[in-house]
C-alpha positions as CSV (number, residue, x, y, z in Angstrom):
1,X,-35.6,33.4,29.3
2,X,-37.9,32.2,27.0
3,X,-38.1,28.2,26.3
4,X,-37.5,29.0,22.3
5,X,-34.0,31.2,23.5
6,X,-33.6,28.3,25.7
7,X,-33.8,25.6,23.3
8,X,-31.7,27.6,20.3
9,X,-28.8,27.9,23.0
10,X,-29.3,24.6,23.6
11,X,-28.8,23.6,20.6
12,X,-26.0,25.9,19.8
13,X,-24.0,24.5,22.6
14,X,-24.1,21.0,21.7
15,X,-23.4,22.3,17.7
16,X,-20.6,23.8,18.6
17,X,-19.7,20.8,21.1
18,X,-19.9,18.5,18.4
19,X,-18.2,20.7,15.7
20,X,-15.4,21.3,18.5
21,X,-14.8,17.2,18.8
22,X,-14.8,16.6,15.1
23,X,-12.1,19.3,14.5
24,X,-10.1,18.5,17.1
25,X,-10.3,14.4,16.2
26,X,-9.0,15.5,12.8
27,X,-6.3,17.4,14.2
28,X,-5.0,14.8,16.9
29,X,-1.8,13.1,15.4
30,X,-1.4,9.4,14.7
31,X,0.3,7.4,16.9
32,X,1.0,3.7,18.3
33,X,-1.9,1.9,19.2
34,X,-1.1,-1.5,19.1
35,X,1.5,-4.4,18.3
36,X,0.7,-7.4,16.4
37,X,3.8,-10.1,17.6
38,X,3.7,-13.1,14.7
39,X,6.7,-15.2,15.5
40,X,7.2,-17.0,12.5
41,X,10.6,-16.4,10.7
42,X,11.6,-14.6,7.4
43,X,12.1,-11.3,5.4
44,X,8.3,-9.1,4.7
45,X,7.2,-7.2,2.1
46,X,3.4,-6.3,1.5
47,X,0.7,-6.3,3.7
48,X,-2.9,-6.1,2.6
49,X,-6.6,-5.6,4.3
50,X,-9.1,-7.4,3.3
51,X,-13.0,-8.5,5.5
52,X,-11.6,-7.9,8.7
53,X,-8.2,-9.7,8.1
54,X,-5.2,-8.1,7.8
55,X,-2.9,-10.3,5.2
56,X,0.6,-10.2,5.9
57,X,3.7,-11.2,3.4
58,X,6.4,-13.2,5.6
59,X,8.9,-15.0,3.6
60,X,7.7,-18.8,2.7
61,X,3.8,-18.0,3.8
62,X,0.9,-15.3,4.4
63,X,0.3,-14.9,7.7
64,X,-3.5,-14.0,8.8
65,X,-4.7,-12.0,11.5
66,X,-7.9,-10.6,12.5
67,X,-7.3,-7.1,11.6
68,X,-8.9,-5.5,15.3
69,X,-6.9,-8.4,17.7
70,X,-3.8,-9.4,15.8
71,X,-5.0,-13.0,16.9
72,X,-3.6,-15.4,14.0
73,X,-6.6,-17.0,12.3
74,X,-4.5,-18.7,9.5
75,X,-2.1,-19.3,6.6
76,X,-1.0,-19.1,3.4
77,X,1.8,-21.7,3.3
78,X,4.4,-22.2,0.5
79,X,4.4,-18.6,-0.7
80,X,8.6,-18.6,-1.1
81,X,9.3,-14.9,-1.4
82,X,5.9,-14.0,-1.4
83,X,5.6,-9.7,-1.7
84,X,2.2,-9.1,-2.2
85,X,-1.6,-10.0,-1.8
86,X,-4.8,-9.3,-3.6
87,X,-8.1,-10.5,-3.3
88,X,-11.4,-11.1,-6.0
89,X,-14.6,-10.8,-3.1
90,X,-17.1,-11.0,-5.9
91,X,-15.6,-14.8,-6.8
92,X,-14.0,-14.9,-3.1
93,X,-10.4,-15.8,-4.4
94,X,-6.9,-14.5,-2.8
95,X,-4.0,-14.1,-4.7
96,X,-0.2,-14.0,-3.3
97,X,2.7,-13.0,-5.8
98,X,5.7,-15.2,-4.8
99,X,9.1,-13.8,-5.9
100,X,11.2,-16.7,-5.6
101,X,8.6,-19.4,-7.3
102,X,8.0,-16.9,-10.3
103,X,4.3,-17.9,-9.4
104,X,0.9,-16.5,-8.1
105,X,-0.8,-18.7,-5.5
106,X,-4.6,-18.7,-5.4
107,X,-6.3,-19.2,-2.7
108,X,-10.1,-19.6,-0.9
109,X,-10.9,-16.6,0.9
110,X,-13.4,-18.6,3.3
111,X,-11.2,-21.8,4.3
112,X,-7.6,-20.4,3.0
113,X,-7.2,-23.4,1.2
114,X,-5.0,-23.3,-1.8
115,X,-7.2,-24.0,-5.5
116,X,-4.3,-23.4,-7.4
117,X,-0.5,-22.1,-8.6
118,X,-0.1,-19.9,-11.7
119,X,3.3,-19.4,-13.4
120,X,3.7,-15.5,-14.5
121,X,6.8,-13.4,-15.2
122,X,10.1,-13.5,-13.3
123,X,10.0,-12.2,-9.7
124,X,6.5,-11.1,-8.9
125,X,6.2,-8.2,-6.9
126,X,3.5,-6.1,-6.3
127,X,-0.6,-7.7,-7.5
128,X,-3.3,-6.3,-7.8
129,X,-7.1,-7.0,-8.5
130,X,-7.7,-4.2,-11.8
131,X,-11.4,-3.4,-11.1
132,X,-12.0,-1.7,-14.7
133,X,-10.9,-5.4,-16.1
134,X,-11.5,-7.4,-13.3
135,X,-8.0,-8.8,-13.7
136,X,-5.4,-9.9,-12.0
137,X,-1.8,-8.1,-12.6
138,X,1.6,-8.5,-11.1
139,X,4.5,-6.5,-11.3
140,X,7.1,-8.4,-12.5
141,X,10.7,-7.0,-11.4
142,X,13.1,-9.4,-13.2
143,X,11.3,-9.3,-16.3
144,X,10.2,-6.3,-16.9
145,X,6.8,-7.0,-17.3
146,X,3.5,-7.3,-16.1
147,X,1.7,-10.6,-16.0
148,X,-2.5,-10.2,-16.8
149,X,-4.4,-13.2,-14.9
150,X,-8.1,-14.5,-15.9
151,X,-9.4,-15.2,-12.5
152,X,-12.0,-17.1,-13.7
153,X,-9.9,-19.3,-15.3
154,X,-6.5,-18.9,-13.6
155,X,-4.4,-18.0,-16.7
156,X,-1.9,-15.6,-17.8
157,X,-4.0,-14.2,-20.7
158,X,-1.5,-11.3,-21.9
159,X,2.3,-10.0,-21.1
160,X,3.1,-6.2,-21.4
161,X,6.3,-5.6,-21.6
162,X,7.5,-2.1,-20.1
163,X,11.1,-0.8,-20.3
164,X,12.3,-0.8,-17.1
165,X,11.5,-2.6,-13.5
166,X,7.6,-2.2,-12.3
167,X,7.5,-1.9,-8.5
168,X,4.0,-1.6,-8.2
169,X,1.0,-0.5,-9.9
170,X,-2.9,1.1,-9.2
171,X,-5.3,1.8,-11.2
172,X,-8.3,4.3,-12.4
173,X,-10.8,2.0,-12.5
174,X,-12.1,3.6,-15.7
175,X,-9.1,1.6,-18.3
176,X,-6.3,3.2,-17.2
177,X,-3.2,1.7,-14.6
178,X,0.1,3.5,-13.8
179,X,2.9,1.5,-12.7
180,X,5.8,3.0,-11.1
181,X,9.1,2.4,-12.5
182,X,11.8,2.2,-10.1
183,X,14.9,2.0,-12.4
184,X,13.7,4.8,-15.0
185,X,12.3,7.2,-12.4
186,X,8.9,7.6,-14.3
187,X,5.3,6.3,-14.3
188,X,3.9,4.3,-17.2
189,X,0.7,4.5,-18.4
190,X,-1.1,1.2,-19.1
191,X,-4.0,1.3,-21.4
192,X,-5.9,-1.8,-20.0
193,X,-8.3,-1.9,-22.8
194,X,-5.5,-2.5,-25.4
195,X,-3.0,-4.4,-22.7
196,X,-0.7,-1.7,-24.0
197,X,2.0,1.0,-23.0
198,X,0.3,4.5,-23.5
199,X,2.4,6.8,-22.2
200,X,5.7,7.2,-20.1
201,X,5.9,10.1,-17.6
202,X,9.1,11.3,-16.2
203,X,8.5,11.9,-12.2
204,X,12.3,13.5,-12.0
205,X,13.4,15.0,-9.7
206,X,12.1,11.7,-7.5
207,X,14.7,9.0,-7.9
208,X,13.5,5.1,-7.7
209,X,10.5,5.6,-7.3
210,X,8.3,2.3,-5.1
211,X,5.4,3.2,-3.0
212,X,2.3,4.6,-5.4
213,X,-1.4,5.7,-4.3
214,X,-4.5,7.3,-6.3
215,X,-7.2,9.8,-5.5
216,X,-9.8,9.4,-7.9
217,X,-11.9,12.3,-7.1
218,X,-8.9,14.8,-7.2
219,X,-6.9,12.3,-10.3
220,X,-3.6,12.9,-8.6
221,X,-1.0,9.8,-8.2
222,X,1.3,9.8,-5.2
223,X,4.8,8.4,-6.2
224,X,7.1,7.8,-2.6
225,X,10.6,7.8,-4.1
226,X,13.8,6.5,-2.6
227,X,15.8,10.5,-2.6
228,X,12.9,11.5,0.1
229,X,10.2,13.5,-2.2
230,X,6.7,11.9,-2.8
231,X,6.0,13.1,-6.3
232,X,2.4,14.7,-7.3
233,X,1.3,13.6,-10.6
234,X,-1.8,15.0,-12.5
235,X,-2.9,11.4,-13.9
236,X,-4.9,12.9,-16.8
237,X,-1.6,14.5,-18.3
238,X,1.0,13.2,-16.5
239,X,2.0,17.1,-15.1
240,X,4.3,17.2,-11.7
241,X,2.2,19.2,-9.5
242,X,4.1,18.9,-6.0
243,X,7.3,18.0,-4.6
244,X,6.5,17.0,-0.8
245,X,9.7,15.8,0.9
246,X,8.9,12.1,3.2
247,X,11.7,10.1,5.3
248,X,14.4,8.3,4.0
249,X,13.7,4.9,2.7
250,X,10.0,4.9,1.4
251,X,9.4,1.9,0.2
252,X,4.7,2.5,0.6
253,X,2.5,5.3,0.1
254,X,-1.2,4.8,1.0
255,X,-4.3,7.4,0.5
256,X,-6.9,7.5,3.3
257,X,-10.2,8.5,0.8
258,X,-12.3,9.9,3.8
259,X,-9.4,12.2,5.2
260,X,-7.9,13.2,1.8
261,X,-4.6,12.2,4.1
262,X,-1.2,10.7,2.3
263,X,1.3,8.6,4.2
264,X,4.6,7.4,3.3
265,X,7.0,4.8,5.0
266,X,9.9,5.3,5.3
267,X,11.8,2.4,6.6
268,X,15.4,3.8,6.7
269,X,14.9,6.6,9.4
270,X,11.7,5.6,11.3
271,X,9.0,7.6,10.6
272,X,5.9,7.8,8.5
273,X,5.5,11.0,6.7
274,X,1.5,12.1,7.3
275,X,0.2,14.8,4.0
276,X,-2.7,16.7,4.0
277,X,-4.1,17.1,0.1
278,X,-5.9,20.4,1.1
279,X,-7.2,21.0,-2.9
280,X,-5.7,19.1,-5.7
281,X,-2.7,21.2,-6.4
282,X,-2.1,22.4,-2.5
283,X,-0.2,19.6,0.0
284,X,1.5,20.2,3.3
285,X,3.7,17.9,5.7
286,X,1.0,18.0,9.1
287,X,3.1,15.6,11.1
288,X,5.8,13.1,11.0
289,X,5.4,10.1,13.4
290,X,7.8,7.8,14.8
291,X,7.7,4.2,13.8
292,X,10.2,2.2,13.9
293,X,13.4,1.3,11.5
294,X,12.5,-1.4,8.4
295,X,8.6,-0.5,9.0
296,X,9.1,0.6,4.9
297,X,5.4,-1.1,3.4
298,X,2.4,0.3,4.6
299,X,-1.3,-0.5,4.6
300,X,-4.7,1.0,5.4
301,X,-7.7,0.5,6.7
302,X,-10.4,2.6,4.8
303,X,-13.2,1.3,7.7
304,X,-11.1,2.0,10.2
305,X,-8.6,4.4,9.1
306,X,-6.1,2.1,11.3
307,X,-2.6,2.3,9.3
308,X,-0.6,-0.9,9.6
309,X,3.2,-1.1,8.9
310,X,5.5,-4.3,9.6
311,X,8.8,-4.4,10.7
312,X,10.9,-6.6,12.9
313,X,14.6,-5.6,15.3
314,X,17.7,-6.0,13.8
315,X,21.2,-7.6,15.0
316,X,23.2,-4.5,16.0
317,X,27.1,-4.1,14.4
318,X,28.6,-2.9,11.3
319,X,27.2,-5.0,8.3
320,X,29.3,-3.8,5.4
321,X,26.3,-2.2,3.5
322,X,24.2,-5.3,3.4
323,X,20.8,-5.4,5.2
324,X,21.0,-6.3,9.2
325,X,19.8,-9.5,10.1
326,X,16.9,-10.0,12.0
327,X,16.6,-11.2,15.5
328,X,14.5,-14.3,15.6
329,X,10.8,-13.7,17.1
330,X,10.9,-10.4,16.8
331,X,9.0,-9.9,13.8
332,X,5.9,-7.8,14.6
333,X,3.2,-4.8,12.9
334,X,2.8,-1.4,14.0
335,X,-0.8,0.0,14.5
336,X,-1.6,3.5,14.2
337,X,-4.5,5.7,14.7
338,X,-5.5,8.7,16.1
């Protein structure tokens, strides 16, 4: 054999070795990889990663962990009702929408101290840092509205009104943001340059719809609605383009960019509902993974691809339709990976 036979096989072998890991990395299924216990008490809602920290809504505060260990490395205190976070890196500021205080708590990203409290519309839901404005918006439940926040000065500096209940909102990042309307079943179209309503898009036949991602390279919105479909929407026309059936109880929907990979939550049954966008009008179901019941919100890790959920256990027994309470201490996040 001659050396240059040699070395081409050589190098065929570990081509095909490395192709060979890389396909079958893809194709291995998520699953549990850790538990992060935080003992403190209360309901959840949002949870948000951010520099290594994962940020996590828990009735009266923010709890932080570091996002690899789950070791607690601080607070956000006084956050009654608090659903969501957000963060400004380039003027390292934090921001916690607070349902029960009507307010948005800012806060240093450094030394988690709190610099100050902004009044905004009635129950603030979902926030978000708009990067095409570099604004502030929440999604305002009670009042139909969204609040628009100057974060260099801290204040509400416009109010769009919208004609139904905004569960939570993303954005282009070239002018445009689409909120999901749970109580009309259809996406609004904010034109951020204006602070105005553009357009309304009906996403029937998905019912109350909460959990929304974006791909911006394909411009297709992911809408998890509460009848078990995640609705495809072409976000430059507002066009249904696929009906994927999820779980039962989505309540989050998040877009791994890398993997072109949709998950939904579904808190009700369990599971997390894992989508493959193969082109931008072609997506299949490739796996649905156990979680665990209430584990509805849902956030990712574009670094590490690690996909967080929180949940907690729940006191056993016939509750007459109302939510289960929770059994104290056991309030905890799911990690998932492959």
């Amino acid at each position: 054999m001659t050396k240059e036979l040699a070395l081409s096989l050589s190098t065929g072998l570990i081509l095909s070795s490395a192709l060979f890991t890389n396909v079958f990395a893809q194709d291995k299924p998520y699953h549990l990889v850790k538990t992060f216990h935080i003992a403190s008490a209360g309901g959840w809602d949002y949870l948000a990663v951010n520099n290594n920290k994962l940020y996590v809504s828990h009735g009266t505060q923010v709890n932080i962990l570091d996002k690899t260990t789950g070791d607690s490395v601080g607070v956000i205190p006084n956050t009654t009702g608090v659903h969501g976070i957000a963060f400004d890196n380039a003027l390292n500021k934090g921001y916690t929408s607070n349902g029960k205080l009507n307010s948005v708590t800012v806060f240093d990203l450094t030394t988690n101290n709190v610099q100050a409290q902004i009044l905004v519309g009635e129950n603030p839901d979902a926030i978000m840092l708009e990067p095409f404005s570099k604004k502030v918006i929440t999604c305002n439940g009670r009042s139909k509205d969204l609040s628009v926040i100057d974060p260099q000065s801290n204040k509400v500096v416009a109010t769009i009104a919208l004609d139904g209940k905004p569960e939570t909102a993303v954005s282009d990042g070239e002018g445009k943001v689409f909120v999901n309307i749970e109580d009309k079943s259809e996406i609004a179209v904010i034109n951020i340059k204006t602070m105005s309503v553009e357009a309304k898009w009906s996403i029937a036949p998905g019912e109350a719809p909460t959990g929304l991602a974006f791909d911006k390279t394909s411009k297709r919105l992911f809408a998890g609605c509460d009848n078990k479909l995640l609705i495809v929407t072409d976000a430059t026309n507002g066009k249904t383009i696929a009906k994927v059936p999820i779980g039962e109880g989505c309540d989050g929907v998040a877009f791994d960019n890398e993997s072109k990979t949709i998950f939904a939550s579904n808190g009700e049954d369990g599971t997390m509902t894992v989508i493959k966008e193969k082109s931008a009008n072609s997506f299949e179901v490739i796996n649905t993974v156990a979680t665990k019941k209430g584990a509805r919100t849902i956030a990712i890790d574009e670094v590490s691809h690690a996909i967080y959920l929180p949940t907690a256990d729940f006191v056993a027994g016939p509750h007459e339709g109302k939510r289960p309470p929770i059994v104290p201490g056991s309030f905890e996040v799911l990690v998932y990976n492959k």
